[in-house]
C-alpha positions as CSV (number, residue, x, y, z in Angstrom):
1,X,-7.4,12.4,-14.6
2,X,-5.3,10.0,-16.5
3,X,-6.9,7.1,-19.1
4,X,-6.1,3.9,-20.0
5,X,-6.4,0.9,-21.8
6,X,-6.9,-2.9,-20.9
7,X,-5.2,-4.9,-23.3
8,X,-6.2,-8.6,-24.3
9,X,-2.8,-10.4,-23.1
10,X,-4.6,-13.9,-24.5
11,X,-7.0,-15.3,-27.2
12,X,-6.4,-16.9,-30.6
13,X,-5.9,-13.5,-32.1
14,X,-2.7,-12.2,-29.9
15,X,0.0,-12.4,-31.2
16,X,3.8,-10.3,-30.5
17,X,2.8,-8.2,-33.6
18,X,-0.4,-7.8,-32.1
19,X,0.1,-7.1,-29.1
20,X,2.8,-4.3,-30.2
21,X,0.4,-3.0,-32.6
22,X,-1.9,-2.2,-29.6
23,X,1.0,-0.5,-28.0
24,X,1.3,1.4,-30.9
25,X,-2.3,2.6,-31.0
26,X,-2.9,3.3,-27.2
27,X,0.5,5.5,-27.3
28,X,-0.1,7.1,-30.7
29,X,-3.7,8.3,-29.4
30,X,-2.3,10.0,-26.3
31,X,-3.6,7.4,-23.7
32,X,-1.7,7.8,-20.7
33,X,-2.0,3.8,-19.5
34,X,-2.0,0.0,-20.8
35,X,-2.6,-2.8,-18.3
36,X,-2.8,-6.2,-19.3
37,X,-4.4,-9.1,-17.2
38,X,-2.7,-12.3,-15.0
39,X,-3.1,-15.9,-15.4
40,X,0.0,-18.5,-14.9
41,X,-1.4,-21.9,-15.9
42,X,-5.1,-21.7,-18.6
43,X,-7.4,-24.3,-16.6
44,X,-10.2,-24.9,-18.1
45,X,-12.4,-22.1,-16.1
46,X,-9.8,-19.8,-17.3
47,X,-9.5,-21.1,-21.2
48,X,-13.4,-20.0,-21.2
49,X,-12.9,-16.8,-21.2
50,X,-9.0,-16.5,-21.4
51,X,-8.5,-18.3,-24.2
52,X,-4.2,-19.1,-25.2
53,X,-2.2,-17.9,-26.2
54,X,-2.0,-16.0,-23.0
55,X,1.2,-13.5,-22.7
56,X,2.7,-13.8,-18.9
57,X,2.2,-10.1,-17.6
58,X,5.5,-9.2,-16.4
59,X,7.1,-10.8,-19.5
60,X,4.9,-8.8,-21.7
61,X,5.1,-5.8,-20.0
62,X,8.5,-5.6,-19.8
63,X,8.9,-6.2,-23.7
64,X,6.1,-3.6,-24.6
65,X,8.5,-1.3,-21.8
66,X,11.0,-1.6,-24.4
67,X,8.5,-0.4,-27.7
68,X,7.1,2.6,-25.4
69,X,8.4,5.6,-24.3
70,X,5.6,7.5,-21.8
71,X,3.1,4.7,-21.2
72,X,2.6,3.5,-18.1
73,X,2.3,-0.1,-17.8
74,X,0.2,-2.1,-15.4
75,X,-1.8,-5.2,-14.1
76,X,-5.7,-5.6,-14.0
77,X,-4.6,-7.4,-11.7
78,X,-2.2,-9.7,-10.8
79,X,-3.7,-12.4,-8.8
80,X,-1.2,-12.1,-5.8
81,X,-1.8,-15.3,-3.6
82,X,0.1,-17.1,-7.1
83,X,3.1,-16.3,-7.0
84,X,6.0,-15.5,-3.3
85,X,5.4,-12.2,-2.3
86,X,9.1,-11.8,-3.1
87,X,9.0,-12.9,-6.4
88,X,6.3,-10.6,-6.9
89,X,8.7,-7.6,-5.1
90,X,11.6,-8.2,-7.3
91,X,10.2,-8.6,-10.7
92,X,7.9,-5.3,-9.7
93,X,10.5,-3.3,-8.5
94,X,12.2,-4.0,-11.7
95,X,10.3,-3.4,-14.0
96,X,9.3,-0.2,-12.7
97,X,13.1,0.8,-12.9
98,X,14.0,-0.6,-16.2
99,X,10.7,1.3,-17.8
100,X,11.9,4.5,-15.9
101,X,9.5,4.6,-13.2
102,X,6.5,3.6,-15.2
103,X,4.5,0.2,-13.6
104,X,1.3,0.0,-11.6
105,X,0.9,-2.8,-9.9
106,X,-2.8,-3.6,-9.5
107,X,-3.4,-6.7,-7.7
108,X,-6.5,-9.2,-6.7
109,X,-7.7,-12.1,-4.9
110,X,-7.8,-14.1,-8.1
111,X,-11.4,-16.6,-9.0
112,X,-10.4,-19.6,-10.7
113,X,-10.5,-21.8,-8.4
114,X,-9.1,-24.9,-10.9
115,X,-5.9,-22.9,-11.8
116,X,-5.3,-22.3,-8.1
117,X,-5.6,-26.2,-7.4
118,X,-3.6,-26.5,-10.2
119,X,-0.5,-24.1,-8.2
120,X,-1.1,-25.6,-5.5
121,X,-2.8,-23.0,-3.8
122,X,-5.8,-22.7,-1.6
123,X,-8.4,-21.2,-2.6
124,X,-10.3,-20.3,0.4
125,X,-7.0,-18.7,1.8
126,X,-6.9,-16.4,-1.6
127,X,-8.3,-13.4,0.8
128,X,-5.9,-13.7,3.8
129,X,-3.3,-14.9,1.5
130,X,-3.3,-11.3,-0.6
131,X,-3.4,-9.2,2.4
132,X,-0.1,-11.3,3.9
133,X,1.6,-10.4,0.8
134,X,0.2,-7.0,-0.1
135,X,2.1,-6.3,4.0
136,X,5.0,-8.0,2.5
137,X,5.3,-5.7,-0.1
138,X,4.5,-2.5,1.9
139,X,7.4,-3.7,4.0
140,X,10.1,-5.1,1.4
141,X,9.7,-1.8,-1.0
142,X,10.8,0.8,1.1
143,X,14.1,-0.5,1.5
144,X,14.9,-0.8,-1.8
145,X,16.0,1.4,-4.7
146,X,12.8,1.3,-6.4
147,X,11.2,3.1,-2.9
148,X,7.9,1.1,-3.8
149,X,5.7,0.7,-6.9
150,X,1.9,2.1,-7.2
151,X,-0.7,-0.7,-5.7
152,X,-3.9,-0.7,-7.5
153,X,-6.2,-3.2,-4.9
154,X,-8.5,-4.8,-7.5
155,X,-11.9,-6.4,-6.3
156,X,-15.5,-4.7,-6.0
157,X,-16.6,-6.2,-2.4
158,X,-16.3,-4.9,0.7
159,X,-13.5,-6.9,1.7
160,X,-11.3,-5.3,-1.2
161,X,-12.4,-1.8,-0.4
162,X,-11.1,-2.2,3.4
163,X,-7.8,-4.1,1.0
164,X,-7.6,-1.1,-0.4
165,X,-8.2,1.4,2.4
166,X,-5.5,-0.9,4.2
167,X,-3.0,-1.2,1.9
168,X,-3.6,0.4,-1.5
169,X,-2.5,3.6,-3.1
170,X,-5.5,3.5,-5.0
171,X,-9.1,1.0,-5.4
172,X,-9.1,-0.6,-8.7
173,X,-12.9,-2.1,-9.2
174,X,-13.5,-3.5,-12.4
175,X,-16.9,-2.6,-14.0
176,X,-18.5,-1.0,-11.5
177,X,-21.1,1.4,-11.5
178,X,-21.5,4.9,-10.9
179,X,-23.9,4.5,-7.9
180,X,-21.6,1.9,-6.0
181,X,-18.9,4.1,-7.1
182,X,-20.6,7.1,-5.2
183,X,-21.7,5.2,-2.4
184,X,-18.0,3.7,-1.2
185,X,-16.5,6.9,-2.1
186,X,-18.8,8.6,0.6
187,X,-18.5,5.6,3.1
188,X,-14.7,4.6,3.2
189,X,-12.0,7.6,3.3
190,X,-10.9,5.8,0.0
191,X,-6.4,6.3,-0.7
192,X,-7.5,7.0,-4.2
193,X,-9.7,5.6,-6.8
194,X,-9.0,4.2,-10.2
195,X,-12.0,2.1,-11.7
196,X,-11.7,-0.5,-14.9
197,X,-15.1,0.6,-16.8
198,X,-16.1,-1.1,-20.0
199,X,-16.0,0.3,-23.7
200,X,-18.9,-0.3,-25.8
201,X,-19.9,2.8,-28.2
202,X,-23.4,2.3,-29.0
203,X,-24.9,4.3,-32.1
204,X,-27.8,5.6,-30.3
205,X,-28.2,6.8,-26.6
206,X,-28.7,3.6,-23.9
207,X,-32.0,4.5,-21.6
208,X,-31.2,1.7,-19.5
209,X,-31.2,2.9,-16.0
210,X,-28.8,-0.1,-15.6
211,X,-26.4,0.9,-18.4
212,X,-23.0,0.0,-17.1
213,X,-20.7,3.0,-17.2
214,X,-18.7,3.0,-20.8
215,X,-21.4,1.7,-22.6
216,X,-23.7,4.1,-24.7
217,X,-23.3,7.0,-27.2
218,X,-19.8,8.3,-27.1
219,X,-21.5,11.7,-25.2
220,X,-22.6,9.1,-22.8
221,X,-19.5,7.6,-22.1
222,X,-17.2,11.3,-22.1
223,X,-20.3,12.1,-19.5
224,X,-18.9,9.0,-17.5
225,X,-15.8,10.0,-17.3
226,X,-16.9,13.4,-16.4
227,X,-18.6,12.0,-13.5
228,X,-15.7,9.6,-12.5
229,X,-13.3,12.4,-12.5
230,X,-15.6,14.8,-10.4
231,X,-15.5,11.8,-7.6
232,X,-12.2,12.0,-7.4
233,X,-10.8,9.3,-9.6
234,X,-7.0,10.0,-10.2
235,X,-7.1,7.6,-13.3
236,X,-9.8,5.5,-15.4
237,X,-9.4,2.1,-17.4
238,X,-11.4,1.4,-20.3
239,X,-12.2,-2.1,-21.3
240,X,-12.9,-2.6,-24.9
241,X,-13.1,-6.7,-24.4
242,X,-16.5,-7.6,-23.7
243,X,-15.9,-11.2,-23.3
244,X,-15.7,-13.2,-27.2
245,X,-12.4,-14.3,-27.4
246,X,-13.0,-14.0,-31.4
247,X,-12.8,-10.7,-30.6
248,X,-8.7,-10.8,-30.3
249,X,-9.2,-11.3,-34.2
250,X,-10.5,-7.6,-35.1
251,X,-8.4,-5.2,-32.9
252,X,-9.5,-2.7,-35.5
253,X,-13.2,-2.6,-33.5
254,X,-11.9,-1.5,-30.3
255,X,-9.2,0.5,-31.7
256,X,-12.1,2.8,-33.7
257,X,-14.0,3.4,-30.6
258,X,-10.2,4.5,-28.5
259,X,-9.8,6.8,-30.9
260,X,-13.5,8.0,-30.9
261,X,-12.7,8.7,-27.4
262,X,-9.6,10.5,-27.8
263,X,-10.4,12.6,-30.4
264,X,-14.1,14.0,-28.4
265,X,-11.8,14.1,-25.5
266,X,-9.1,16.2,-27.3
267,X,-12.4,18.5,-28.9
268,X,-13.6,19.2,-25.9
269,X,-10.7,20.0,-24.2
């Protein structure tokens, strides 16, 4: 089971050293992945949360592509319905070839509904507009050179899990527990599974029968993974942003508990 990273692509404290720093670390601890996140115009329901500066995806993938060498480099998740289907095809396609076969494209529905005013596109269409272009791309990629890049389908409702089932190489819900988890894998004949958990290391055990998955002791969270990889998930992303964009200022905090992480992981192994 590969691991990854999501990366803060915004907030007052990203920066290009910053953001090549976290390359840096990811790589350096033997993470296999780093996805960033999508927004093309920071509305105010955006700016809330996703504070600017926010780094294009593509843009800043395919500079970190350049500052890597094994990563594989991702979205969590490009909010399809934003940008032609096309577009999306082309810039994919070459990426992944430029960075030597390395991008996963994870895509979604997209939620902020000012920003898609603000593009010009509808936001009660976001649904059926993501599954037009997610059979665009299942029909543009195989004729090309790239033969098609991985499609993570984003989204934790039932209407992404059939997106997925329908037109995903893998389901990509983000912060989602391990009963859900269980329960769609044994429902839905899933085309793989690779969940976005959180990454909070906690000092003493959480007895919370709601604890989120990635949030607790660091035995807690390897036991997490342990889980996620025994149902089957061919990779899993940790989150170390919980949400504070002040957070973008001190790196170093999520960077500590990564390397907690990789180092039990390497012990254990």
């Amino acid at each position: 089971m590969q691991l990854g990273v999501n990366v803060p692509n915004f907030g007052p404290g990203t920066d290009p050293g910053v953001l090549r720093e976290w390359a840096r670390v990811v790589e350096g601890l033997g993470f296999d992945l780093l996805m960033v996140s999508d927004h093309v115009t920071v509305t105010p329901d955006v700016a809330e949360r996703y504070p600017e500066p926010f780094f294009e995806p593509f843009t800043t993938l395919s500079w970190l592509a350049g500052v890597t060498v094994r990563l594989r480099l991702g979205t969590t998740v490009l909010v399809l319905p934003y940008r032609h289907p096309l577009l999306v095809a082309r810039m994919a396609a070459n990426l992944d070839m430029l960075s030597g076969g390395r991008l996963v494209l994870g895509v979604g529905v997209g939620w902020a509904r000012r920003e898609f005013d603000a593009l010009g596109v509808p936001f009660a269409a976001r649904g059926r507009l993501t599954d037009e272009y997610l059979a665009v791309l299942r029909e543009v990629w195989p004729a090309g050179a790239a033969g098609g890049v991985p499609v993570w389908v984003g989204g934790n409702s039932e209407a992404a899990v059939r997106r997925a089932v329908r037109f995903g190489d893998a389901w990509h819900p983000l912060r989602v527990g391990l009963p859900r988890l269980r329960a769609v894998a044994a429902e839905h004949s899933l085309p793989g599974l690779a969940p976005r958990i959180a990454l909070r290391l906690t000092s003493e055990r959480v007895d919370d029968p709601e604890r989120p998955a990635g949030v607790g002791s660091i035995e807690q969270v390897l036991d997490d993974l342990d889980a996620l990889r025994r149902l089957g998930a061919e990779a899993v992303l940790l989150d170390p942003y919980h949400g504070d964009p002040e957070e973008t200022r001190r790196p170093q905090e999520a960077w500590r508990a990564l390397s907690a992480v990789a180092e039990h992981r390497r012990t254990a192994s």
